[in-house]
C-alpha positions as CSV (number, residue, x, y, z in Angstrom):
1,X,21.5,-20.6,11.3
2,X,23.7,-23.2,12.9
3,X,22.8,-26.8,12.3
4,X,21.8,-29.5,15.0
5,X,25.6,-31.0,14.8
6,X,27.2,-27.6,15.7
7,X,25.3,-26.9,18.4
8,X,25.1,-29.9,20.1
9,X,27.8,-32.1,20.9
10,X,26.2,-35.6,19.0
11,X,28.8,-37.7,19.1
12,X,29.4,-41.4,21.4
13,X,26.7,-42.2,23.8
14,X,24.5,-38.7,24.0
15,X,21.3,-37.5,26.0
16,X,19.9,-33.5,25.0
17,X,17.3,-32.0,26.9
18,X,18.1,-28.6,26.2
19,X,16.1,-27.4,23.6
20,X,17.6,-23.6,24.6
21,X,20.7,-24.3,22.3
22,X,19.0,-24.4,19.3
23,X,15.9,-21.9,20.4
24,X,18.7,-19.5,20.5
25,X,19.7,-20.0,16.6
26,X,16.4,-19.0,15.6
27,X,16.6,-15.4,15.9
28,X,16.9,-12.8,18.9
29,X,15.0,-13.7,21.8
30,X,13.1,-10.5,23.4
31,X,11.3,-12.1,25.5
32,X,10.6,-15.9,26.9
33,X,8.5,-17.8,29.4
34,X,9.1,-20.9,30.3
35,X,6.3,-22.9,32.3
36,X,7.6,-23.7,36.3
37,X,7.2,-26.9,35.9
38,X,8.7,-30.9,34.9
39,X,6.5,-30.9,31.5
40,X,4.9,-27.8,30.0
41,X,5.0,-25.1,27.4
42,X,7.6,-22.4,26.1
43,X,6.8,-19.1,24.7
44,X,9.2,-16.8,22.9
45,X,9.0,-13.7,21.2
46,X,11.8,-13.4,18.2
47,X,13.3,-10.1,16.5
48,X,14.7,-10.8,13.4
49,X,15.1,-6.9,11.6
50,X,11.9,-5.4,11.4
51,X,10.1,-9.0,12.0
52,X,9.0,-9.9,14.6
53,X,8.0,-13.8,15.5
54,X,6.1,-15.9,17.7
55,X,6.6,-19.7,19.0
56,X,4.7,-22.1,21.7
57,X,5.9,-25.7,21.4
58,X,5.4,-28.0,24.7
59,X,8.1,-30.1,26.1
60,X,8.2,-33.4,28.8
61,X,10.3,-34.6,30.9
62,X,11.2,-38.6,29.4
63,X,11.3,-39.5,26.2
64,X,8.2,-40.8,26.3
65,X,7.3,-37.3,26.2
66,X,9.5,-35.1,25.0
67,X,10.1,-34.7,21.1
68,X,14.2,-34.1,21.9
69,X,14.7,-36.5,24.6
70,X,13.3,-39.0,22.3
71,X,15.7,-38.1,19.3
72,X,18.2,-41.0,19.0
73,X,20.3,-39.5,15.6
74,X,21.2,-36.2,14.1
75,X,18.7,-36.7,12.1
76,X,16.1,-36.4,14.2
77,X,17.2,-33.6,16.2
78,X,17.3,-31.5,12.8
79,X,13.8,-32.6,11.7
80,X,12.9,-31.4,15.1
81,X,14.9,-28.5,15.0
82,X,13.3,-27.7,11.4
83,X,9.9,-28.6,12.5
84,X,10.3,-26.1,16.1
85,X,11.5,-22.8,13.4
86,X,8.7,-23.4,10.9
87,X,6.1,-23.0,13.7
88,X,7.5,-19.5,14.6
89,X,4.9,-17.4,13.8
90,X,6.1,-14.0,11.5
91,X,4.7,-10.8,11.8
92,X,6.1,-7.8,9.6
93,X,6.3,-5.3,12.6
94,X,5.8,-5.4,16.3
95,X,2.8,-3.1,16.1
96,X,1.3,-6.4,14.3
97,X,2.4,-8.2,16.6
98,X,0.7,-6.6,19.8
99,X,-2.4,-6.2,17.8
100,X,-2.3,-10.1,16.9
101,X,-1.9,-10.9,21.1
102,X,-4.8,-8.1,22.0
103,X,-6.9,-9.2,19.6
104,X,-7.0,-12.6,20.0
105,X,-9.5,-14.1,22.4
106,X,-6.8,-16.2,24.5
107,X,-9.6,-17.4,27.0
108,X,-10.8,-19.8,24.7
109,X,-7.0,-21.7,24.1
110,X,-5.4,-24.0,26.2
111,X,-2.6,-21.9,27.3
112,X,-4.8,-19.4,29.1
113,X,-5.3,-22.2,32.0
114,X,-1.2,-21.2,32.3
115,X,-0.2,-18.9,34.7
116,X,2.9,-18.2,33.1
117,X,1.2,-17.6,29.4
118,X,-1.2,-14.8,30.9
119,X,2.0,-13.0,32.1
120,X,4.1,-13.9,29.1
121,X,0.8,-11.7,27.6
122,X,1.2,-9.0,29.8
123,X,4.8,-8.7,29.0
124,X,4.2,-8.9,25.1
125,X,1.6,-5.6,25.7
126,X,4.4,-3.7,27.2
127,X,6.8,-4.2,24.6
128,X,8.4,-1.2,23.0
129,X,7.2,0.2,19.5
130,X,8.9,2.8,17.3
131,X,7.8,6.0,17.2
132,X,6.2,7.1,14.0
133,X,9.3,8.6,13.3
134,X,11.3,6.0,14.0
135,X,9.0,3.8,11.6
136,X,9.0,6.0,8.8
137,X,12.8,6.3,9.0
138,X,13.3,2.6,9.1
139,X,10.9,1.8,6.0
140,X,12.6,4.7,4.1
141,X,15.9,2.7,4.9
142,X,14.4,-0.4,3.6
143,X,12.6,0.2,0.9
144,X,16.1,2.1,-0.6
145,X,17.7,-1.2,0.3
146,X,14.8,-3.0,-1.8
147,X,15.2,-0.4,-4.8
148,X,18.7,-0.8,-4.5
149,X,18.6,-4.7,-5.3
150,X,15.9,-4.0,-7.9
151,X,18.2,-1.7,-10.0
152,X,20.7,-4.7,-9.9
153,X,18.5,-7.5,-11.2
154,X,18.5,-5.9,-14.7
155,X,21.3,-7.7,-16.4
156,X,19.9,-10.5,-18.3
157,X,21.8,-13.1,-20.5
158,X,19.7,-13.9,-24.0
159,X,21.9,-17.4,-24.2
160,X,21.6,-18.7,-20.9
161,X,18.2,-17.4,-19.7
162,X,19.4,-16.1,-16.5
163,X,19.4,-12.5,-14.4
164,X,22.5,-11.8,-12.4
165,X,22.9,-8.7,-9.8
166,X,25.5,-7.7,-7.6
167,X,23.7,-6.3,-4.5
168,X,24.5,-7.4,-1.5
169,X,26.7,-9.8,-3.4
170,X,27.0,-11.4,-6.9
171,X,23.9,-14.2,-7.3
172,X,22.9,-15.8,-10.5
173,X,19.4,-17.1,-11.3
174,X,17.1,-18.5,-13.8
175,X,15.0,-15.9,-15.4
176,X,11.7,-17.7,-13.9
177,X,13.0,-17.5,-10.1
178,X,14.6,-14.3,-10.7
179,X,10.8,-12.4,-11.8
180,X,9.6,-14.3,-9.2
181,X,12.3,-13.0,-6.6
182,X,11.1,-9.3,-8.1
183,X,7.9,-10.1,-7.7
184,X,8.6,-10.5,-4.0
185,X,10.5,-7.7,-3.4
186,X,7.8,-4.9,-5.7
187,X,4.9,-6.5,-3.1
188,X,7.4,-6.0,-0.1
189,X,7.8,-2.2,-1.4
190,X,4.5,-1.4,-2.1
191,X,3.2,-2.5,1.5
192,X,5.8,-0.5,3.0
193,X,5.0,2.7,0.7
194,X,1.6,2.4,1.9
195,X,2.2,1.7,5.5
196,X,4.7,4.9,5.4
197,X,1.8,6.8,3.9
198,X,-0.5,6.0,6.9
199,X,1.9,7.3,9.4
């Protein structure tokens, strides 16, 4: 992902308003809605792999307002940029997703009084899920991929206390990050072995 300074020009005397520049480093957007209006809300659906992700953030229209209008460094604009990405809100396939907006009793938040939420809903329902086959084909891909990196985090040096691999590319790390990088990627594999199994 791009930082603030390369995707905005921040040099001399500058003004952003445009939060799209840097919505657009966060991941694919498969769907957005914007609110029709001078202040309001954005909502965005994100792909990234077989992730899916969710944000709402509200924006104004002065920088009394309006978190980016009021930024007045770089700084600022990549706090805010950080601060916008860490509320994207992950789900580990778009079946979650779907079940997350269904679920959810929208009636009782804020952005159901938006005309343009309720459709943004309606769109988000009507989004297109794999086919079991197409599931079970995709999680046999990645849990080979996972394997795959497993079977390269075995070299281990005695003097230095640190695992190396190869896969994707050579990474060193301390032996207490490494197990804990395994640790990650056995959980990751075992949810996928058992979501495989209830296809």
């Amino acid at each position: 992902m791009k930082r603030a300074e390369e995707i905005y020009n921040l040099t001399g005397d500058w003004y952003l308003c445009d939060y799209q520049p840097m919505l657009n480093e966060f991941g694919e957007i498969i769907l957005q809605r914007d609110e029709e209006n001078y202040q309001g809300d954005s909502f965005l659906i994100y792909k990234d792999g077989d992730k899916f992700g969710y944000l709402n953030f509200g924006w104004g229209s002065c920088s009394g307002c309006d978190a980016l209008q009021a930024c007045s460094n770089t700084k600022q604009v990549q706090e805010l940029m950080d601060d916008l990405y860490s509320r994207i809100k992950w789900f580990d396939s778009i079946h979650e997703l779907k079940s997350y907006f269904a679920n959810k009793d929208w009636s009782i938040d804020y952005q159901w009084s938006i005309s343009e939420f309720r459709e943004f809903v309606k769109e988000v329902a009507l989004l297109r899920e794999d086919t079991p086959s197409e599931r079970r084909i995709n999680i046999a891909r990645e849990i080979m991929d996972l394997e795959g990196v497993l079977r390269a985090c075995d070299v281990y040096d005695e003097d230095y206390g640190l695992f190396s691999f190869n896969y994707p590319m050579r990474v060193v790390l301390p032996k207490e990050l490494n197990e804990g990088f395994i640790e990650v990627i056995k959980q990751r594999i075992c949810k996928l072995q058992k979501e495989f199994e209830e296809l």
